[in-house]
C-alpha positions in Angstrom: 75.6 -20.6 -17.9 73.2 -23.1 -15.6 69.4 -22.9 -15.6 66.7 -22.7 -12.5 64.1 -24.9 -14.4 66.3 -26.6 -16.8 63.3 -29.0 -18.4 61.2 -25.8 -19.3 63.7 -25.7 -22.3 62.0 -28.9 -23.9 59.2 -26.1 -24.7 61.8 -24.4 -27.5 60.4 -27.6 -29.4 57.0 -25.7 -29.9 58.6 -23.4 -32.4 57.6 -26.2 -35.0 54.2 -25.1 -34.7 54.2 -21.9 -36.5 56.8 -23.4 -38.9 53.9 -26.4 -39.5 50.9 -23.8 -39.4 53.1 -21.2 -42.2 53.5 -24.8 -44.4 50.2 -25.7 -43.8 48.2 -22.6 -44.2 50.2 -21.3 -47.4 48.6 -20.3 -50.5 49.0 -22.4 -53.3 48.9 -20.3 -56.6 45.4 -21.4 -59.3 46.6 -22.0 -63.1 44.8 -19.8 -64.9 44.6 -19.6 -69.1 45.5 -15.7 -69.5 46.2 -14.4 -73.5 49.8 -12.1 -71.8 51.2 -15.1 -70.1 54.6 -13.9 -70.5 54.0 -10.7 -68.4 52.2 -11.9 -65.9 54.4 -14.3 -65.3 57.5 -12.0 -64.2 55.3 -10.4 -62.2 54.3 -13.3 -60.7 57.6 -14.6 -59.7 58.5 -11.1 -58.2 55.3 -11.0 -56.2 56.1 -14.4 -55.0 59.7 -13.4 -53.6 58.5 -10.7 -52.0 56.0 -12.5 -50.1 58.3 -15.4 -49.4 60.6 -12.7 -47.5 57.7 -11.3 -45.2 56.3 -15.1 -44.6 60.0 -15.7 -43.6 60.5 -12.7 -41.5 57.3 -13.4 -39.5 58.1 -16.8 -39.1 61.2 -16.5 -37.4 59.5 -13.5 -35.5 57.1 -15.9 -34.1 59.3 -18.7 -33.7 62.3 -16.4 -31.7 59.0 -15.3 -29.7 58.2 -18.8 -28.2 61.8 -19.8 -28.3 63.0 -16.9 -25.8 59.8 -17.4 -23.6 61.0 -20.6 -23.0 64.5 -19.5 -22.5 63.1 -17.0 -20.4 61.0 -19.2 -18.2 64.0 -21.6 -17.6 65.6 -19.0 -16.0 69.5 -19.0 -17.2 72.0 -17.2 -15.3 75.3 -16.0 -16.0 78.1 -18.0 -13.7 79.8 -15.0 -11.9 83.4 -16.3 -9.8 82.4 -18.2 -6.5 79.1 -19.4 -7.8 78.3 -22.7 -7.5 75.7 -23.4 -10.4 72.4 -24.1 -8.2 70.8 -22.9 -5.5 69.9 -26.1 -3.8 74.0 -27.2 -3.1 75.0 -27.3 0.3 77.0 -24.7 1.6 79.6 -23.9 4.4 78.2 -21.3 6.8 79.0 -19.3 9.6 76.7 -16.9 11.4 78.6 -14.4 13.4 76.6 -12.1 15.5 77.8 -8.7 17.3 76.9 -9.4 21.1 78.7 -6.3 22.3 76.5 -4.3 25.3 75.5 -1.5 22.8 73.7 -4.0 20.9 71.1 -3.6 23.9 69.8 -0.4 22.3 66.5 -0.7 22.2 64.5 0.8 19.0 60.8 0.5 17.9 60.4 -2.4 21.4 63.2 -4.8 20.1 66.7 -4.8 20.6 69.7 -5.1 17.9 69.8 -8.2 19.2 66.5 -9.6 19.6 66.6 -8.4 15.4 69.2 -10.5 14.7 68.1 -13.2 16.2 64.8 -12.9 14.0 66.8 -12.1 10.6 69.5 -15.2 12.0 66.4 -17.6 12.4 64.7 -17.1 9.2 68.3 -17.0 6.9 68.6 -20.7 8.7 65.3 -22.0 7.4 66.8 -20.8 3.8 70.0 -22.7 3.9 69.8 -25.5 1.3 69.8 -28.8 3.1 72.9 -30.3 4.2 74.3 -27.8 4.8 76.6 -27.1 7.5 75.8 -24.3 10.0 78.2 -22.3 12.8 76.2 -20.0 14.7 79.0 -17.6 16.9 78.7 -14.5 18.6 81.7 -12.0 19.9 81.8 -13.0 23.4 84.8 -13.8 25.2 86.0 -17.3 25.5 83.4 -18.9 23.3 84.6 -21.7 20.3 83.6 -21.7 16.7 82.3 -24.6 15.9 79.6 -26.4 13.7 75.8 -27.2 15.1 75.6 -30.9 14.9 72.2 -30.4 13.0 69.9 -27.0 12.4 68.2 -27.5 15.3 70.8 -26.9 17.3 72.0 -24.3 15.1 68.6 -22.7 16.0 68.7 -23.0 19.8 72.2 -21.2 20.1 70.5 -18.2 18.1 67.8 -18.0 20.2 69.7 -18.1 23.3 72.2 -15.2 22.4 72.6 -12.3 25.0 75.1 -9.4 25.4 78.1 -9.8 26.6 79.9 -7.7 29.0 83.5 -9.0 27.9 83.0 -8.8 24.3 85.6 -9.2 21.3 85.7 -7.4 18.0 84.1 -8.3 14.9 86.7 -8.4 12.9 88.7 -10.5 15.2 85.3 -13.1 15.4 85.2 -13.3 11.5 89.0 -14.1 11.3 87.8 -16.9 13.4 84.9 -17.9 11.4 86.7 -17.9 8.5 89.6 -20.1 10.3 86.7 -22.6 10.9 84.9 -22.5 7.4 88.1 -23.6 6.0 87.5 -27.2 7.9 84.4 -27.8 5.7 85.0 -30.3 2.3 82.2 -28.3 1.0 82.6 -25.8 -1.4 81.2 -23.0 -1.2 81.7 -21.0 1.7 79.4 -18.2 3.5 80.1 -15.6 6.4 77.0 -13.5 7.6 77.7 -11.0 9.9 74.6 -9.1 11.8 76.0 -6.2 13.2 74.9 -2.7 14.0 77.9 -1.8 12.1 79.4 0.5 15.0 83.0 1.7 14.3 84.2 0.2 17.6 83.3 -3.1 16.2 86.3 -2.8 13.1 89.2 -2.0 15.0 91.6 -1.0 11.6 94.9 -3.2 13.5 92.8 -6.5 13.1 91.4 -6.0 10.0 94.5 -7.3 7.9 94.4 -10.5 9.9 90.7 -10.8 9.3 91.1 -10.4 5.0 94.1 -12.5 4.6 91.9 -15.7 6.1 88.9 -14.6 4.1 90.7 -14.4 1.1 92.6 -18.2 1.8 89.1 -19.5 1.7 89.0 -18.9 -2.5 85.1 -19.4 -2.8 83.4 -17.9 -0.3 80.5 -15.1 0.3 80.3 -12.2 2.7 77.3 -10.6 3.4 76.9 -8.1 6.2 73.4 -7.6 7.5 72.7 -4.3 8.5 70.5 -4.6 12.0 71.4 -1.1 13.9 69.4 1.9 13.1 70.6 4.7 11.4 70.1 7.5 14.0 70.6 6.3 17.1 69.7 8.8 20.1 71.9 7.6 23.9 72.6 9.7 26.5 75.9 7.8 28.1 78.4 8.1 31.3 82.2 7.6 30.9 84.3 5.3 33.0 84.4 6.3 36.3 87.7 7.9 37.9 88.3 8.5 41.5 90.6 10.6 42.9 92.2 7.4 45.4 90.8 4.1 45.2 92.4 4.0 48.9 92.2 7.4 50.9 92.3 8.3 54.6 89.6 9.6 56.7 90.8 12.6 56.8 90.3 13.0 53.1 87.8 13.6 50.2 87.2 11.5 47.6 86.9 13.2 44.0 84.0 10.6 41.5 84.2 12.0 38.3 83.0 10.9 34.2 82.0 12.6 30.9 78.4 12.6 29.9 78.5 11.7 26.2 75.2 12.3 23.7 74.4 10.7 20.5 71.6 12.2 18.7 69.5 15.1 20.3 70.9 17.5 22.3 69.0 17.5 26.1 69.5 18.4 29.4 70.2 15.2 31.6 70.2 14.4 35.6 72.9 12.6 36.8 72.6 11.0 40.5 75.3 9.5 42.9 74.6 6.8 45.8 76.6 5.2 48.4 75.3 1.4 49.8 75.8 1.3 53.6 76.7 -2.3 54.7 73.0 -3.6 54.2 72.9 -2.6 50.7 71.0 0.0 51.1 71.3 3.2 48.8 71.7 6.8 50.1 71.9 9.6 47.4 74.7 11.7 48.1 74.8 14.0 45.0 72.7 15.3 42.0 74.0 17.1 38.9 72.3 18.4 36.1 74.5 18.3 32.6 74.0 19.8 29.3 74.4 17.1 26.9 75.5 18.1 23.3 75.9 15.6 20.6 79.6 14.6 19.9 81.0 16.7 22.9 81.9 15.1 26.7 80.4 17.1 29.3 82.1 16.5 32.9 80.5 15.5 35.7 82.1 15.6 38.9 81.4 14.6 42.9 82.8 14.9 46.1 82.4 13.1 49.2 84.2 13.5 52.3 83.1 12.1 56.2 83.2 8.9 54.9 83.8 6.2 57.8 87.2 3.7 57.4 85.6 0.4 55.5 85.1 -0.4 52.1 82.3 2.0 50.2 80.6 1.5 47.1 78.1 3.1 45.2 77.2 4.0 41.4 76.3 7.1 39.5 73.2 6.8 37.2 71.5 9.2 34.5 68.1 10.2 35.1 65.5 8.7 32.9 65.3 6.5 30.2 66.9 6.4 27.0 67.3 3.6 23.8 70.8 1.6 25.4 70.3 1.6 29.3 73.5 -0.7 29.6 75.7 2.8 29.9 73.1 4.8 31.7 74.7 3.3 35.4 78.8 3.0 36.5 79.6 1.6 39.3 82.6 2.4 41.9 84.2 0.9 44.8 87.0 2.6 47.3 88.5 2.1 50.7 88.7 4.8 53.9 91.4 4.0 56.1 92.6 5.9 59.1 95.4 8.2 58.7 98.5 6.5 57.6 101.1 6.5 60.4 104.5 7.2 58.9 107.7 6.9 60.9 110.8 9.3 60.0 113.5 8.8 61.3 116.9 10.9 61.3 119.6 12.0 63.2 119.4 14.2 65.8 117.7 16.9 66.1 115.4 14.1 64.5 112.4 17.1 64.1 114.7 19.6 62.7 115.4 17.3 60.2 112.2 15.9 59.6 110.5 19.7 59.8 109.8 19.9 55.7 108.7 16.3 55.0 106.5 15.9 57.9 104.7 19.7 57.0 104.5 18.7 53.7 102.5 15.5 54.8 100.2 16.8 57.8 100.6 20.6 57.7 99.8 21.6 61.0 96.6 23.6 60.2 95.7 20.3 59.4 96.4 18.3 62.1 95.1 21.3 64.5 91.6 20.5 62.3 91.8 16.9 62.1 91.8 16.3 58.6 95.4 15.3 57.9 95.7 12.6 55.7 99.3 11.4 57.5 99.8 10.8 61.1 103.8 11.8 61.2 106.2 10.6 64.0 109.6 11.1 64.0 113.0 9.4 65.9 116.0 9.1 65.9 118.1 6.4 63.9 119.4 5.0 67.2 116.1 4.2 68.2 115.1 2.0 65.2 116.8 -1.1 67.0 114.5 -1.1 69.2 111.0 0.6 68.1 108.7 -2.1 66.6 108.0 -0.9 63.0 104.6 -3.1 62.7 102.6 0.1 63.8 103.9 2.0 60.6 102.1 2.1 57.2 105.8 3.1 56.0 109.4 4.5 57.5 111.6 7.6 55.9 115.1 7.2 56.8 116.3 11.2 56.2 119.4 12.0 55.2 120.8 9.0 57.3 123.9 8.6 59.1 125.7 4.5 58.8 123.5 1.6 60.5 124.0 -1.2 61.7 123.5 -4.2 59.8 121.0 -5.7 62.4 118.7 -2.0 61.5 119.4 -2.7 57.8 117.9 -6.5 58.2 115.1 -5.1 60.1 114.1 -2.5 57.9 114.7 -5.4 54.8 112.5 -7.7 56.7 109.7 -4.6 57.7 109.5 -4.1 53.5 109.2 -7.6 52.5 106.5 -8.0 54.9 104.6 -5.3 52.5 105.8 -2.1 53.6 107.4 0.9 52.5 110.4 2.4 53.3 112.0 5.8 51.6 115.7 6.3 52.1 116.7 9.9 51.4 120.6 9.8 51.1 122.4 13.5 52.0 125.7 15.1 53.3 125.8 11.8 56.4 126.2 8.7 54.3 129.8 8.8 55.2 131.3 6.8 55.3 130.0 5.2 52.7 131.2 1.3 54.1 127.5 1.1 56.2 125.2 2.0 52.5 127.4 -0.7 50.8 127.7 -3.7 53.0 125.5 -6.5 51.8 122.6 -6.2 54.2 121.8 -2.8 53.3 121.9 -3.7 49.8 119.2 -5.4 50.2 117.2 -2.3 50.6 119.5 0.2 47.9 119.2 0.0 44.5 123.1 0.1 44.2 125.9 1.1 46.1 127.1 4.8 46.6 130.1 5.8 44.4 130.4 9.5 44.8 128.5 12.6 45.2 128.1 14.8 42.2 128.5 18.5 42.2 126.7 21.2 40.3 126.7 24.4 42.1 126.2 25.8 39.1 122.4 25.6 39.6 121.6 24.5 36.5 120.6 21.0 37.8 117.4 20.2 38.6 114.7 17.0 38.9 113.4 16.5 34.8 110.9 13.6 34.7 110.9 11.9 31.7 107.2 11.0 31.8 104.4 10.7 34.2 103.1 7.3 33.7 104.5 6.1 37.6 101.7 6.5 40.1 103.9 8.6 42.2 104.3 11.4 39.3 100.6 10.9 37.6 99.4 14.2 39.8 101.7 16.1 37.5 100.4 15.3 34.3 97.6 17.6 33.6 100.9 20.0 34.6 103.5 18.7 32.7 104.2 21.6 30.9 104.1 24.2 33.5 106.2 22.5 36.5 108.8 25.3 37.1 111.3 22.2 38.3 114.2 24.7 37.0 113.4 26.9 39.8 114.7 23.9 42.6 117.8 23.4 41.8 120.2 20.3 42.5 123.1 21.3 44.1 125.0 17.5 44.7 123.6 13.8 44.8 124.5 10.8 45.2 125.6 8.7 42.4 125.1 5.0 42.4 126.8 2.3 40.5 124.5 -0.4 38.4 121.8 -2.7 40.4 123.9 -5.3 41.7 121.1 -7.5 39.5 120.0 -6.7 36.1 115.8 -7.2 35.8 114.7 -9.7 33.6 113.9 -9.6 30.1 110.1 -9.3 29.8 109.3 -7.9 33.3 107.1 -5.3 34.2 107.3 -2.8 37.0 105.4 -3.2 40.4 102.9 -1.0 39.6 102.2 -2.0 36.5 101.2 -5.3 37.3 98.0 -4.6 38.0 95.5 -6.8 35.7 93.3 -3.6 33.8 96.6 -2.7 32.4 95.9 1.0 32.5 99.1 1.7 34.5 101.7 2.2 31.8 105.2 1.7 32.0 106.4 4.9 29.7 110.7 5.4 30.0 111.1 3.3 33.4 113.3 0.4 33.0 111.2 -2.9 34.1 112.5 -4.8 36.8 112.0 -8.0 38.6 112.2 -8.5 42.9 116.2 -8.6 42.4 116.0 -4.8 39.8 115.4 -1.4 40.6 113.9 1.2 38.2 114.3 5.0 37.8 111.2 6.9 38.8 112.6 10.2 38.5 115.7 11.7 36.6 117.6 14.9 36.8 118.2 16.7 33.8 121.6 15.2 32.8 120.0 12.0 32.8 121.0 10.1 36.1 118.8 9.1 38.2 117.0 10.6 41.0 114.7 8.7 42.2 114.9 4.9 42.2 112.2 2.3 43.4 113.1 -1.6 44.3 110.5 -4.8 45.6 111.3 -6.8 48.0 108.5 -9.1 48.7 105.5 -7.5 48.6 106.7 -4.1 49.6 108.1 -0.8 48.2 111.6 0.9 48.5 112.3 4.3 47.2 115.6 5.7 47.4 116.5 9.4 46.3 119.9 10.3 46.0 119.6 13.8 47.1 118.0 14.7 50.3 114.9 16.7 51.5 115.8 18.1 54.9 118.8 20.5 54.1 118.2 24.6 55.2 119.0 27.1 52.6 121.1 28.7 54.9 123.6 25.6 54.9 124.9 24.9 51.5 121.8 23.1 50.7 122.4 19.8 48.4 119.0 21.6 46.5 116.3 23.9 47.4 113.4 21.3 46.6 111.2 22.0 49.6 112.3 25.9 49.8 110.0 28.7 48.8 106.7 28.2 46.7 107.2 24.7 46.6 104.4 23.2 45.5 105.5 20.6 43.4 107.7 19.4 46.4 104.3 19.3 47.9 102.9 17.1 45.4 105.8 15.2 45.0 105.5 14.2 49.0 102.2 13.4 49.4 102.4 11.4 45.7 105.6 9.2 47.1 104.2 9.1 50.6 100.9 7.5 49.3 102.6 5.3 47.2 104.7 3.9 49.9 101.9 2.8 52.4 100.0 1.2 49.6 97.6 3.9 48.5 97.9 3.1 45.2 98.7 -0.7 45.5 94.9 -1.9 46.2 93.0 -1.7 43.3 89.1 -2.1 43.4 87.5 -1.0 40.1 87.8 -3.2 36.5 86.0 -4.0 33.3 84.5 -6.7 32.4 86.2 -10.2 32.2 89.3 -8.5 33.9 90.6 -10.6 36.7 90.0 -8.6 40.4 93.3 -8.9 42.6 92.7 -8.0 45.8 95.4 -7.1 48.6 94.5 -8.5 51.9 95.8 -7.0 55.2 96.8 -10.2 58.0 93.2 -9.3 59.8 91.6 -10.0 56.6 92.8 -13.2 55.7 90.2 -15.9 55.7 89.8 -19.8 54.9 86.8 -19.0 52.5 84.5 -16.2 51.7 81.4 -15.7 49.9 81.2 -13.9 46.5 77.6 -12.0 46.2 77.5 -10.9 42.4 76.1 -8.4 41.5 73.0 -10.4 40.6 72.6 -11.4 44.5 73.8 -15.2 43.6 76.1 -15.5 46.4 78.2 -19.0 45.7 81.4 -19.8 48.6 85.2 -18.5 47.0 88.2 -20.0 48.4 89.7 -18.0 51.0 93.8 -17.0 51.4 95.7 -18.2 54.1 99.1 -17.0 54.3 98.9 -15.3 51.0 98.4 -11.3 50.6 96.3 -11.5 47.7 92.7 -12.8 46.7 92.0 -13.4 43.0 88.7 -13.6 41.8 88.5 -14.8 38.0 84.6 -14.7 37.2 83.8 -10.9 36.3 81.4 -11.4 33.5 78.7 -9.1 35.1 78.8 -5.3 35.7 78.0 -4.1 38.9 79.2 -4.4 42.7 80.8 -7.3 44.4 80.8 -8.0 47.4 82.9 -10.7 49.8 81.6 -11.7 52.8 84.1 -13.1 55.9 83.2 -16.7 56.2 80.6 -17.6 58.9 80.7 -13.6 60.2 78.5 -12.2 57.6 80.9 -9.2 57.5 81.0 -7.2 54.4 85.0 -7.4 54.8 85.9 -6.9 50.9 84.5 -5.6 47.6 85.1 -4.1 44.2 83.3 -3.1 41.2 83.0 -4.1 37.1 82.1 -1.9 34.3 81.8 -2.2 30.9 84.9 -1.0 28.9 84.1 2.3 27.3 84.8 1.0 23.7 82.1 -1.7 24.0 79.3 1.1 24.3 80.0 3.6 21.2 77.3 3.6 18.9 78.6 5.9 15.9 78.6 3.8 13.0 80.7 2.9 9.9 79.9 4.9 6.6 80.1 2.0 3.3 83.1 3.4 2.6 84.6 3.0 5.6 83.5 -0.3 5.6 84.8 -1.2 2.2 88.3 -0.1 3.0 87.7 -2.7 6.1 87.3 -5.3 3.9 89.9 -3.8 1.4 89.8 -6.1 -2.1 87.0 -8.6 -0.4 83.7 -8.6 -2.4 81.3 -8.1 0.4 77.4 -7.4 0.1 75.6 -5.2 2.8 71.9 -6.0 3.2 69.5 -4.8 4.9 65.9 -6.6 4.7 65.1 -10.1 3.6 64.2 -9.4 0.3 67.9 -8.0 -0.2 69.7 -11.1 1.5 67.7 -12.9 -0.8 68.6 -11.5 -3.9 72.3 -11.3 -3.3 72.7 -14.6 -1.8 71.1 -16.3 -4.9 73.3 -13.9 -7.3 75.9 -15.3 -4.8 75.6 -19.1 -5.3 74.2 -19.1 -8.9 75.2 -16.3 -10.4 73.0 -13.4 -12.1 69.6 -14.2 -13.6 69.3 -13.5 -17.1 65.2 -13.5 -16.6 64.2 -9.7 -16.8 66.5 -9.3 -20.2 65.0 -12.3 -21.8 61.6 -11.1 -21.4 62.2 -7.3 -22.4 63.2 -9.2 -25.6 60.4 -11.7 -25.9 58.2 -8.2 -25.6 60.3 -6.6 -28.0 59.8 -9.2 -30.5 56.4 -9.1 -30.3 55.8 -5.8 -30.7 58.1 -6.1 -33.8 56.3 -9.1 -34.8 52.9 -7.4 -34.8 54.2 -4.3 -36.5 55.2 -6.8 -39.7 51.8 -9.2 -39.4 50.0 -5.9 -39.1 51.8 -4.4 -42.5 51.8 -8.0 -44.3 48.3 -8.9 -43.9 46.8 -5.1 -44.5 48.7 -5.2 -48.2 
């Protein structure tokens, strides 16, 4: 047990007084000559016994009265685990505040963050002295450390801000703890000032986050409650486009979800387009229905777009309590029409007749709005035609090369091109597919054709997590592939190289992650993966790099006639997913889904450069309008630009030209904006067999924080007894002194 006022207990000496006073004041009995001396005697004695009991009783009444006042007034506690017997010992602490965007919501004119920062400012001035202070926040890339004196301390809370890259809580307190267990002193505190949203708690970390808690031994949690218990946002989704790289020819498809916290309400939502002065031109208005706990689409269309890069941003109407997901921004790139060169044998047309209708279907190209520009030759002529012009060549159902034509078509793919090789009934021999220079370009070399004219073969993708076979997943489970049978393909021995252990396919390299890499085997430059399968499992479709280009190779062609023992009826009848299938690979191959121009925040922005763009140095205009000079990339096909802390549009200037020659765009990541919050016991089962106090005002940080470091006060009981006894005690005076 320890004591608040320790030296008030020299006051229990005062219960001599009433022990003095009784001794003092008593009644001495008078000798008094009386004839029955004998009787009154006896009497005598038993009224002296009796009153000796009732002076005794009130005596210790009075003295347990002053005795517990002074107990009282010294204020004993009871020493719960993890106190440290006085409030005025130093303590170990660590202020960790939630910076995430949605800690921008803005109620009664302050922010969640501009609260914390109050509540963080006045819980330092109450820190005993000594003591040693970490103030950290959630952003990305930021150290725990402690302030080398409160003032500092003091200055880092008041210059806290959101952060658009921002961390999780529970993943911040593992690291707060990690540094409180530097500290000699011994007792330990975490405050965390959160708005206690669910996103902020992910359940994976919190295991990591207890087990360094819990190494600590002594040490309090207290969460301070800052948020506000019913939030009302209106929000927008993450932005998908249809193509972050389309042709001219084209539309582009810009759509989100409206999501609604609070009261249901209808909401405008706007679309704008800059033109190359940054000027804004709306191009679309919706109005949306928003109903709490539901995502309402919203969707746009733009087409006529000129060949450049275009950005623009979609925006709610009005205002609401978190502006920070009230705007998304976007960025994509109009190209021409893609010029594709396929080549076969001759007839070269009648060969290429289904491919090149599936590409540019010749209402189409009659209106002008074809998104490929198909040309077709023979296979003698590749010696000599200069590929450079093409976005990507399809060798159909070819006949033996030459290994000069092999080297050249190696050479056209490493340079960043695509190339599709679509092996049929002319690979024979089989000498010209195997030799080592058109290896280069297979995925392995040809073994034998496989028969199943049973027609019970057919393309089965295993997923749809390539880029060439995401247009089928909303469809996955209505693709009649059964209906196209496989008749005979190709099979292909093992990739003369296997791919590395801890590779990741081409298209999944790109830095948001967001391409997955499903059932497709990972492979390095020297490794080819399976795109496609048939339904017994071999492989259909195979995809290889070399350099910085693409090669697909399907072992079954796309050119046969039904009326010619077809190798498979793909591209016969209502074949629309051959359709899809075309236009998907086709894309794929001349880079349409190889440029990549939209990321969240603190995501690094890759982007491919064409030879034309290729500069010394550019300058990077934030979205801010700081403009500050970026390195440029000479001989290299990709820029890389690392500092993507703010949301918004980026632009990249040509050096000297002033040409608005590159771009792309950063949002927030859609977990960093939810506002739903944790219930307590949700949070309880975050912090599992931790002892954690949640607080809300100061009063309440106060009282738990003191029960924390000295244990529980004793006061209030002590004084329901001191007024206990002296009601008792003036029940028996009243009693004693009336008789």
């Amino acid at each position: 047990m320890t004591f608040l006022n320790f030296s008030l207990l020299a006051g229990s000496a005062l219960v001599a007084l009433p022990i003095v006073l009784h001794l003092i004041m008593r009644q001495r009995p008078k000798r008094l000559e009386f004839p029955a001396m004998r009787f009154v005697q006896k009497q005598l004695d038993a009224n002296r016994r009796s009153l000796r009991l009732r002076h005794l009783l009130l005596l210790l009444l009075r003295a347990g009265i002053i005795a517990l006042l002074t107990f009282a007034l010294a204020r004993p506690s009871v020493k719960l685990p993890g106190a440290i017997g006085t409030q005025e010992a130093p303590v170990a602490a660590a202020l960790v505040f939630d910076t995430a965007p949605r800690m921008e919501y803005r109620h009664e004119n302050q922010t969640r963050i501009e609260v914390a920062q109050e509540l963080g400012e006045w819980l330092l001035a109450q820190l005993p002295e000594r003591s040693e202070v970490a103030a950290i926040d959630t952003r990305l890339g930021t150290a725990a450390a402690f302030s080398p004196d409160r003032g500092a301390a003091k200055d880092r809370i008041s210059r806290l801000s959101a952060a658009a890259n921002s961390r999780s809580l529970a993943e911040t307190v593992e690291e707060a703890a990690k540094l409180l267990k530097t500290s000699q002193l011994a007792r330990k505190e975490i405050y965390v000032f959160t708005d206690l949203a669910r996103s902020a708690w992910p359940v994976e970390e919190a295991a990591a986050m207890r087990q360094q808690i819990e190494s600590l031994g002594d040490c309090g949690v207290y969460v301070l409650d800052v948020g506000v218990a019913d939030p009302i946002n209106y929000g927008l989704g993450e932005p998908r486009l249809s193509a972050e790289v389309l042709s001219s020819n084209g539309s582009l498809s810009v759509d989100t979800e409206l999501s609604c916290v609070g009261d249901p309400a209808s909401r405008g939502v706007e679309l704008y387009l800059l033109d190359l002065d940054g000027n804004e031109h709306k191009r679309g208005e919706q109005s949306v229905e928003a109903a709490p706990g539901e995502m309402r689409p919203v969707e746009f269309r733009l087409g006529g777009l000129e060949p450049r890069v275009h950005q623009g941003y979609m925006r709610i109407v009005g205002d609401d309590g978190l502006a920070a997901d009230d705007t998304r921004w976007f960025t994509f790139e109009v190209k021409p029409a893609w010029r594709l060169l396929l080549a076969a044998p001759k007839p070269a047309a009648r060969y290429a007749l289904f491919l090149s209708q599936a590409l540019a279907p010749e209402v189409y190209r009659r209106r002008g709005v074809a998104r490929f520009d198909c040309q077709t030759c023979d296979l003698a002529e590749l010696s000599t035609r200069s590929l450079g012009d093409y976005a990507a060549v399809c060798l159909l159902d070819p006949t033996p090369l030459e290994p000069a034509v092999w080297k050249k078509l190696a050479d056209y793919a490493s340079e960043g091109r695509g190339v599709a090789v679509f092996l049929g009934r002319n690979a024979m021999p089989t000498d010209s597919f195997n030799q080592p220079q058109a290896q280069e370009l297979l995925p392995g070399k040809l073994l034998r054709q496989a028969r199943r004219p049973d027609g019970e073969l057919h393309l089965s993708p295993r997923d749809y997590q390539h880029p060439i076979l995401a247009a089928f997943r909303g469809l996955s489970g209505s693709i009649p592939w059964e209906s196209f049978p496989v008749f005979r393909y190709w099979e292909l021995d093992e990739p003369k190289k296997e791919p590395k252990k801890g590779t990741v396919p081409f298209y999944a390299k790109h830095p948001s992650g967001r391409s997955g890499k499903g059932g497709l085997s990972p492979f390095s430059a020297d490794g080819a993966a399976v795109v496609l399968h048939y339904s017994d499992g071999r492989p259909a479709m195979l995809e290889r790099t070399i350099g910085g280009g693409r090669v697909l190779t399907m072992t079954t062609p796309v050119s046969d006639r039904p009326n010619e023992k077809p190798w498979n009826l793909l591209p016969v009848g209502e074949a629309w997913p051959f359709l899809i299938l075309a236009d998907q690979t086709a894309s794929y191959l001349v880079g349409g889904g190889k440029q990549h121009f939209n990321y969240t925040a603190g995501q690094t922005a890759v982007l491919h450069l064409e030879k034309d763009q290729q500069r010394r140095a550019f300058l990077l205009i934030s979205p801010d309008g700081m403009s500050v000079p970026h390195p440029g990339a000479i001989g290299r096909r990709e820029l890389v630009v690392t500092t993507t802390d703010q949301v918004g549009n980026y632009r990249l200037l040509s050096g000297g030209t002033g040409e608005a020659s590159l771009g792309f765009s950063v949002n927030y990541a859609p977990e960093q904006m939810h506002l739903r919050r944790l219930g307590e016991a949700e949070l309880s089962g975050v912090f599992g067999p931790i002892k954690y106090r949640l607080d809300k005002t100061r009063q309440q940080i106060d009282r738990d924080v003191s029960a924390g470091r000295v244990g529980r006060e004793l006061f209030p009981a002590l004084i329901l007894l001191v007024a206990l006894f002296l009601a008792l005690e003036s029940l028996v005076s009243n009693r004693f002194y009336r008789e």
